[in-house]
N, C-alpha and C positions, 0 to 999 in steps of 0.2 A: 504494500500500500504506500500510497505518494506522502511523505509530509507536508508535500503541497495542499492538500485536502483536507478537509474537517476529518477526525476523527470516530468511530461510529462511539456512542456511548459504549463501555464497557466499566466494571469495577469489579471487586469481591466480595464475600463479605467483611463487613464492619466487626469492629473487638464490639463486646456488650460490656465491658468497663468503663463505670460511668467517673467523673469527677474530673480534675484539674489534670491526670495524667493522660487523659483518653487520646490527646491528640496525638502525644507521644508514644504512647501501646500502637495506636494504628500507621503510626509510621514505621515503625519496627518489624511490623508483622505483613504490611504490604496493603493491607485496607486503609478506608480512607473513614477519617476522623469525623464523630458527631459532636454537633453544639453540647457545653453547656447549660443549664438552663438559663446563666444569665446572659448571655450569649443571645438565645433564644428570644426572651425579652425582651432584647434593645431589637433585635432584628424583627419581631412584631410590630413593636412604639412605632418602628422608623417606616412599614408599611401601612399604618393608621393616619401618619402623619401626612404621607405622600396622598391619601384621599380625607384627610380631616372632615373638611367640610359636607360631606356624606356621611360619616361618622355620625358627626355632631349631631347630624339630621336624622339621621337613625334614630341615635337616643333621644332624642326632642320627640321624636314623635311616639315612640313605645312610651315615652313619660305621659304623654295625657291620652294617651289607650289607656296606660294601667288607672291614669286618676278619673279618666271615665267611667271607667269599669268598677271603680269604687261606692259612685252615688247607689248602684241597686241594693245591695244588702243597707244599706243605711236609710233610705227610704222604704225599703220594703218594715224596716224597723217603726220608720215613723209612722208607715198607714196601721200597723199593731197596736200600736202607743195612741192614735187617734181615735180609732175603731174604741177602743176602750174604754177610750173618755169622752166617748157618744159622738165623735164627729161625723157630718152628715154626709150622704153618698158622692157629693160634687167634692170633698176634699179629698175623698179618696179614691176618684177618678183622677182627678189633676196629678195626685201623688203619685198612680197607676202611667200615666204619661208621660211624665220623666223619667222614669223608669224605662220606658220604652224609648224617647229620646237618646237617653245616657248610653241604651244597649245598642244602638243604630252608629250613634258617633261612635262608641269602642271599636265596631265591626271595620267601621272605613277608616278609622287611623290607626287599626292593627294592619290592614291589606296593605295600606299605604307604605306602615314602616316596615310590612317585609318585603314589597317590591324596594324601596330605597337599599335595606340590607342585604337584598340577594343583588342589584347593583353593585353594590360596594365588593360584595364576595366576586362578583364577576374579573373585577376589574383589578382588585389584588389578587387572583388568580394568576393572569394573566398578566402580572409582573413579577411573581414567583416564576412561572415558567419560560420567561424571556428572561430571567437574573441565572436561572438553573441552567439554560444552554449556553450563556455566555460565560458560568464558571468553570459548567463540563470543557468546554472550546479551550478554557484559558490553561487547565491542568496541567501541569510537567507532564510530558511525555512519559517519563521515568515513572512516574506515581502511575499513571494509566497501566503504563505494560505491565505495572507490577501487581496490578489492582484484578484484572482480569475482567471478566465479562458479568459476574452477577450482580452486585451491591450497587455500581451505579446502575443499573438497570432499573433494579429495582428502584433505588431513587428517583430516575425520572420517568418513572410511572405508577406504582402502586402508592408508593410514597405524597408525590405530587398530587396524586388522586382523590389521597385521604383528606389532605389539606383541602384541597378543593371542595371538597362535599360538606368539609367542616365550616368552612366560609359563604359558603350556596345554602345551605340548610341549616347545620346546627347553629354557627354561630349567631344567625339573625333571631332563632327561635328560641336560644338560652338568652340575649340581651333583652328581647321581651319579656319572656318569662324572671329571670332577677331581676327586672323592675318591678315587673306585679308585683311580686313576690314582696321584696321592699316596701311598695305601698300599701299589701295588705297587713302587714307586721304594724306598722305607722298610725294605719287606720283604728284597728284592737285596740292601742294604747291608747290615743285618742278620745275612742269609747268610754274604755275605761281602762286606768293604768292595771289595776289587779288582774282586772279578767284578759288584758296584755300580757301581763307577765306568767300568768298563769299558761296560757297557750306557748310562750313562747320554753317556757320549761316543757312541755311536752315534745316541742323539736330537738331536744337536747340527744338524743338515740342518734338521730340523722347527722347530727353533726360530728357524736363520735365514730361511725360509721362511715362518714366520707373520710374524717381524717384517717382512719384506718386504712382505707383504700386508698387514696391519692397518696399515702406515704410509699406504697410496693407500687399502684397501678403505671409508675412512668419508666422503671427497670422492668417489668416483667413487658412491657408492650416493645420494649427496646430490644428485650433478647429475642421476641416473637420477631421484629423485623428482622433482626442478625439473621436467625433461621432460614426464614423467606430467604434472604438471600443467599443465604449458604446451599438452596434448595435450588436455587435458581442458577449459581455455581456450578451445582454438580449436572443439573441436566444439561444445561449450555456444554459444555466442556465433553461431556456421554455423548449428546446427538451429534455435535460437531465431531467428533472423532469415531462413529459408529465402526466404521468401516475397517480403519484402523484398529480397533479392537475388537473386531470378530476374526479382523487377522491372525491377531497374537494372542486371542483367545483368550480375551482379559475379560469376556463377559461377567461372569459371575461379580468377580473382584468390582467392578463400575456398580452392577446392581446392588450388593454390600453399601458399596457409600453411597448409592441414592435412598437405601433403605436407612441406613444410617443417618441421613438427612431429614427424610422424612418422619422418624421417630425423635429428634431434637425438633422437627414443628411442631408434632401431634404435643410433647412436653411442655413446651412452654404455650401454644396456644390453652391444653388443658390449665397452667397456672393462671392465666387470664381468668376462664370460664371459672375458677373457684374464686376468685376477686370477685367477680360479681353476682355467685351465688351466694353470697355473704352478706354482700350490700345490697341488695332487692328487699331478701325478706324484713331486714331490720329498716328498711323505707318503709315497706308497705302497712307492719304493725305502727311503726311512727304518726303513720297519717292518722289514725284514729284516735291518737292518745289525745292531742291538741284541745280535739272537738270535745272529746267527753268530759276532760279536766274544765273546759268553760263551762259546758250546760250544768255540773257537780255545782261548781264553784255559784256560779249562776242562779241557780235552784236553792241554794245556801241563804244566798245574801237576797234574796227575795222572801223567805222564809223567816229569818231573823231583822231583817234592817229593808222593810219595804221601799223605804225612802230615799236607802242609799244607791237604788239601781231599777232601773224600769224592764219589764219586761220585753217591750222592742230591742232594748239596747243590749240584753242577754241573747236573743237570738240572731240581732245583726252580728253581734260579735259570732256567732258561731259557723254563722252563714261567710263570713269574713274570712274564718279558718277552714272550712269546707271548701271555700274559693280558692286558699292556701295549696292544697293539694296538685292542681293543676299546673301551674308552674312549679313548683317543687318537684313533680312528676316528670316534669319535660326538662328541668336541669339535670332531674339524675339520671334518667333514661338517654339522654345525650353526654352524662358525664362518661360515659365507654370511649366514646365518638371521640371526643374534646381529649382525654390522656392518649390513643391512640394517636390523632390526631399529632399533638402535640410532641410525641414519640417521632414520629413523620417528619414533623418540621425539623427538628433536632438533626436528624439525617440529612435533610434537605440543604438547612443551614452548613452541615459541615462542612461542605465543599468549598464554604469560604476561607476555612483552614488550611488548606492544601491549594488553592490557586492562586498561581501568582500575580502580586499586587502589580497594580496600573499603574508601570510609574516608568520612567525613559531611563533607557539601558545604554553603557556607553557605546558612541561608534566604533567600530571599528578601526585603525587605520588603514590599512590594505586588503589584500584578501590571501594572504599569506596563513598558509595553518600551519602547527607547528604544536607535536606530542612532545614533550619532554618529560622523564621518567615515573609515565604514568604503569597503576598498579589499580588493580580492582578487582572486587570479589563481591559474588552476588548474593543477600541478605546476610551477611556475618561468616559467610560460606569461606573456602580457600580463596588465597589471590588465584585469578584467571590471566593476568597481563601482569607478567614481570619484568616494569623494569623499562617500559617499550620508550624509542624517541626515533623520532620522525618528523621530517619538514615534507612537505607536498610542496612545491612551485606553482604560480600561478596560472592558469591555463594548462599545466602537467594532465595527462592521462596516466593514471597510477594503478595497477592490478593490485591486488592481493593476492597471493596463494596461500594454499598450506591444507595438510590433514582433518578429516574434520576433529572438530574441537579442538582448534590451535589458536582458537581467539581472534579469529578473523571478523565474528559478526560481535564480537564484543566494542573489538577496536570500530568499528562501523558506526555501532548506537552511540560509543565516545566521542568519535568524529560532529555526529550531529545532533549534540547535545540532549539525547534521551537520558544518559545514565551520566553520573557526577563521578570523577575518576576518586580511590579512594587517597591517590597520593599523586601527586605530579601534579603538570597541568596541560588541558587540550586546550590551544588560542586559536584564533580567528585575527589577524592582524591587533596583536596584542591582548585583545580581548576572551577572554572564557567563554568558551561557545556557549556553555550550559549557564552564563549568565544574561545571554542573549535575550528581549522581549519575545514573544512569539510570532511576530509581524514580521524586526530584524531577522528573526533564527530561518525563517523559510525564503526570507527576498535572497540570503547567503547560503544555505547549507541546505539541502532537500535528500534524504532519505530514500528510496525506494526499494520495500523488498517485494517477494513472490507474494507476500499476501498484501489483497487489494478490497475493494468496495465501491463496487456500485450503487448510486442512490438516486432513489425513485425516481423519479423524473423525465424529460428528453434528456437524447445526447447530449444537445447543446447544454441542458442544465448541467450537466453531468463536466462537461469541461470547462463552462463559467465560472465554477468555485475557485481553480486558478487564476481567473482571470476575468473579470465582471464584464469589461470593458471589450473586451475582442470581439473584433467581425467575423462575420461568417465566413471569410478568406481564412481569415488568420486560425481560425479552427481545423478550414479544412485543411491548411497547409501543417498544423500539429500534427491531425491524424496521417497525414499522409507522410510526415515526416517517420512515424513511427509505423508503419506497414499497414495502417490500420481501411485497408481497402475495401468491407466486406459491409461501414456504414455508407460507402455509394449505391450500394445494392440493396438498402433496405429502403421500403415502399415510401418513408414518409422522407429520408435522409435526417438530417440532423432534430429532423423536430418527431423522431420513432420516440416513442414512450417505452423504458427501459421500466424493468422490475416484474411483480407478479403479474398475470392476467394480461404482458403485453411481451415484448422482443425479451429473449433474458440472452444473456451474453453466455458466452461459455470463461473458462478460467483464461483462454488465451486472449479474448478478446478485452475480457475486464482488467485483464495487464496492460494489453495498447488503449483503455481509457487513461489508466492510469501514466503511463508515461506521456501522452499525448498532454495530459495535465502539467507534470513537468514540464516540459516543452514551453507551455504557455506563460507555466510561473516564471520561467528565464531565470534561474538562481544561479549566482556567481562559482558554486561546486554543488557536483550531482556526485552522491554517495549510491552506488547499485549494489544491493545485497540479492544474488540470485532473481535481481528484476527480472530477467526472461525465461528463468526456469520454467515456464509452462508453454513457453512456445518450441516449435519444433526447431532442431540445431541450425538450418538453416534460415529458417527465418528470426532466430534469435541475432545471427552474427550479424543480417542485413539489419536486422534493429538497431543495433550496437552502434555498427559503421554508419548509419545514418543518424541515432543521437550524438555523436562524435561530431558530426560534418555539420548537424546543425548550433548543435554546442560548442563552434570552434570557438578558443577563446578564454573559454570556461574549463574550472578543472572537473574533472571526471575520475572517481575513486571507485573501482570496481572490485565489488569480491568477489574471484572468476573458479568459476568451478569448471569452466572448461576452457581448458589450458589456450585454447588460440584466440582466446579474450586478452591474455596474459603477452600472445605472440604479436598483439597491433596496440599492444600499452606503449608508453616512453619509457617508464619502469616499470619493474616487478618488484613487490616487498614479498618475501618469505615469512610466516611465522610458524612454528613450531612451539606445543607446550607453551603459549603466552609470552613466547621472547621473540623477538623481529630476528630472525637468523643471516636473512641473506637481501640486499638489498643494490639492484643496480638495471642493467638492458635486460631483454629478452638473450641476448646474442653474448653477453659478458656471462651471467648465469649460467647457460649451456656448454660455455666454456671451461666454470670457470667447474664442472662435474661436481656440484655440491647438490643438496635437495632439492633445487630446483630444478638440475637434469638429470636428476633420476625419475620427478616427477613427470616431465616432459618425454624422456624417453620410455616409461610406464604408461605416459597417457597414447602414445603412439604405438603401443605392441613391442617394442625392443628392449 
């Protein structure tokens, strides 16, 4: 695949270690780090702030729903209280009609404030998922490859997902509901302070109850996402390699760790489901205590102390906590939503832990590269590169050879700043490749291995990522630079719709998109890691010799695995075992009978 190109999403999964070290466990270990909570929080604030004024307007308008919604028990109180004291049928019609008013305007400034809230959730949506593609885009390379294909996956979809529905739904329908909720508490006291406080000691279960659950529900919803993705890990990785592993007959052993997987989801999904088989029932007896402790207390003081409390005002109050229920009901039946949720975002938000900040990288001064006694080893592993130093010249066409696993594709991802070397330094005309911005890193240095990707789209979408601005000459002169003659022959030409349900490329052809892309991005050095391994020999080497002729100029750094790649370089480097052994022409090498012409004479039958 081209570094000239967006990247497909990929990750792994995430550590479930929560606290102050978390970002540092998931750099250690290859995954990529979750917010947080305060983290999370400011990263909320700062998306409330960006749509305040919808905000505002939200809670403005659930505020006089909820004090709307107030007048009926408290009149329904007073036509009791009137009826009592012989008031005649016209007073307690008029009373009867507010009431109906009261419940008319509740109805249209509840609609109201959840059309504005599911607004608001629209629209911070859809700045979470344009902030999530632009951090996935900005990642070190190094963090991606190492990250693998499930955890950001999962991220920018299940993850994103949860958010989203918590912002379209629950959230508009819990800020409703905790105003109600608030105004009917308010109102109780109001009434009367006693039969207030008496109600509000009957909520006291509910309240020990969430805090029991909101203490475990944001680690156990966090290790359930690990999972998911660790699940998503293992099949990505299984179906992508089927083939391969019914070669080598590694089935069983794959199905092991997908079952293995799947029984750390069923485990922690089951810890979730006992979190809120705990927290329901002690809600649902909750709801009843409230009412009964008023009408007791109520039926007391009406009994003893006539004077001190009227009967309307014992029943409004009861009717007040019966009204209680319903929002109470819809916070904690959403409170699952909102800690998952909140799990989600924590994920989501991590990614701004790991991409690199926005900030100018220095220039370069030439375009001069230059290894000097770099050494590297992969996650805490053995050094794989010992010791290597290497200048490349500018415009130089430069082979690599060597056995496999002698550090050839090591030295390559060094070159183009994927991997940080663990000693030495790889520059770029003075500069640290690997401190490069990602704009700088691809206008200089472009990558290209056998693996590629095709994305949705036409052709032409499909080689504008390189290049926004290119004419339809200029594309077709890329593809034709790169042999790629078989988009003349498709019925629509460049505007053919690539992907499922339309033209699908085969492996060789989604190679020459990808170099074709190269091509366009014009980068001052082309790094080739088995770029044409999937085309046949022949038309690999006319690829070659024509990205050469059109790259003259530019350097070209190739890892040749077929040696008459190495026969039309300016140099050859040799490495061996992680050390650069032999370095000079095709014609001095051959001569001079070291590894590089035994290689050459091996790759030739003598």
């Amino acid at each position: 695949m081209s570094a000239a190109t967006p990247r497909p999403a990929a990750d792994s999964t995430s550590a479930t270690t929560r606290g102050p070290a978390a970002a540092a466990q998931d750099d250690t270990t290859g995954g990529l780090p979750i917010a947080e909570p305060r983290q999370t929080r400011r990263a909320a604030l700062r998306l409330i702030r960006l749509d305040g004024r919808a905000f505002a307007g939200m809670l403005t308008l659930n505020a006089l729903a909820a004090a709307a919604g107030l007048a009926a028990p408290w009149l329904l109180g007073r036509i009791i209280d009137e009826v009592k004291a012989g008031a005649s049928l016209a007073t307690v019609d008029r009373l009867a009609l507010a009431i109906l008013v009261c419940a008319v305007a509740q109805l249209l400034l509840s609609r109201y404030a959840s059309y504005v809230g599911h607004r608001f959730g629209e629209r911070t949506l859809a700045r979470i998922r344009e902030q999530f593609a632009e951090r996935a885009l900005a990642l070190p390379s190094s963090a991606v490859e190492r990250a693998g294909t499930g955890d950001l996956t999962t991220r920018g979809t299940t993850d994103v997902a949860s958010v989203g529905a918590t912002l379209r739904d629950a959230g508009p329908d819990v800020a409703i509901a905790a105003v109600r909720a608030l105004f009917v508490l308010v109102a109780v006291f109001v009434l009367d302070p006693r039969l207030g406080a008496c109600g509000l000691l009957g909520l006291v279960g509910i309240w020990f109850a969430s805090r029991w659950y909101l203490r475990r529900a944001v680690t156990a919803y966090l290790d359930e996402g690990s999972a998911n993705s660790a699940l998503a890990e293992e099949l990505a990785s299984t179906t992508g390699g089927a083939r391969t592993m019914e070669a080598l007959r590694l089935e069983r052993r794959r199905i092991d760790a997908c079952q293995g997987a799947i029984e750390e989801c069923r485990r922690t999904r089951l810890r979730t489901l006992f979190l809120r088989s705990v927290l329901f029932p002690v809600v649902d007896v909750s709801h009843v205590l409230p009412v009964t402790a008023v009408l007791l207390l109520g039926g007391a003081l009406l009994m003893r102390e006539p004077s001190a409390v009227t009967l309307g005002t014992v029943v409004a109050a009861a009717l007040y906590l019966t009204q209680l229920s319903e929002p109470l009901n819809t916070i904690l039946e959403q409170l699952e939503r909102l800690q998952s949720s909140t799990a989600s975002f924590a994920r989501v938000e991590g990614l701004a832990l790991t991409s690199r900040p926005a900030e100018a990288s220095p220039v370069p001064a030439d375009d001069r590269i230059e290894v000097s006694g770099v050494r590297f080893a992969y996650d805490g592993g053995p050094d794989v590169l010992h010791g290597v130093d290497l200048r490349v010249r500018p415009g130089e066409r430069l082979a690599i050879v060597g056995p496999s696993g002698a550090g050839k594709t090591t030295l390559g991802r060094l070159l183009a700043g994927m991997d940080v070397p663990k000693a030495g330094s790889v520059t770029v005309g003075g500069v640290p490749v690997s401190g490069l911005g990602p704009a700088q890193l691809r206008e200089r240095v472009v990558l290209v291995t056998q693996e590629h990707h095709v994305f949705l789209g036409t052709v032409r979408d499909n080689l504008r990522i390189a290049a926004p601005s290119a004419t339809d000459a200029e594309l077709c002169a890329a593809l034709a630079a790169v042999g790629a003659d078989w988009v003349g022959d498709l019925a629509d030409g460049l505007d053919t719709d690539l992907g499922h349900g339309a033209h699908r490329p085969d492996g060789a052809q989604a190679q020459q998109l990808a170099l074709a892309r190269v091509v366009l991005a014009d980068p001052h050095t082309l790094i080739l890691d088995e770029a044409t391994a999937l085309l046949d020999p022949r038309t690999a080497r006319h690829t070659e010799r024509a990205l050469a002729a059109v790259l003259r100029g530019r350097t070209v750094i190739a890892i040749a695995h077929r040696l008459q790649t190495a026969h039309d370089a300016d140099r050859v480097a040799v490495m061996r075992e992680g050390r650069l052994t032999e370095l000079g022409t095709h014609d001095e090498l051959v001569a001079a009978g070291g590894a590089y012409a035994d290689l050459w004479h091996s790759w030739h039958g003598r």
